[in-house]
C-alpha positions in Angstrom: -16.8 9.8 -26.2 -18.0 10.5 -22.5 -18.1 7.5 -21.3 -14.6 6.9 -22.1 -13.4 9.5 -20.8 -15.1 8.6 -17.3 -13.4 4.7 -18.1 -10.4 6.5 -18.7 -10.2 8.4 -15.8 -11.9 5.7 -13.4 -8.9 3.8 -14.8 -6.6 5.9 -13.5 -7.7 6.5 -10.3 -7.6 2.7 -9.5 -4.0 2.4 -10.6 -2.9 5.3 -8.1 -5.5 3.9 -5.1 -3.6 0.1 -6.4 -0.1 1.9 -5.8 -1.3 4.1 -2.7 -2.7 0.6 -0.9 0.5 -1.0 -2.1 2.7 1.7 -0.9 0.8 1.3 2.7 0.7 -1.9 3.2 4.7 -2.3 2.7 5.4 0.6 5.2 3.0 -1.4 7.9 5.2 -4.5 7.1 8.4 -2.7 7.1 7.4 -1.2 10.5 6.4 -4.9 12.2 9.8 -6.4 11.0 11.7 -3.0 12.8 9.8 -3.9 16.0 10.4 -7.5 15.5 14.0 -6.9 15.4 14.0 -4.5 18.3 12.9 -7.5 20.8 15.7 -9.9 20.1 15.0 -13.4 20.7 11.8 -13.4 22.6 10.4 -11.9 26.0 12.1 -11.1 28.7 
């Protein structure tokens, strides 16, 4: 019964690390197309 409790709950702390990771990784692509857009059509 222990052991899957500690699956259980190892379980559940991947799917929130999956989601945090997730959650990151489309804020530091959200924040690369913002400066993208900021610099218009190349360099000046």
């Amino acid at each position: 019964m222990m052991i899957y409790m500690l699956a259980a709950a190892m379980t559940i702390a991947m799917l929130i690390a999956t989601a945090f990771g997730i959650h990151q990784e489309s804020e530091r692509m959200r924040l690369q197309e913002q400066k993208a857009r900021s610099n218009g059509f190349g360099p000046r």
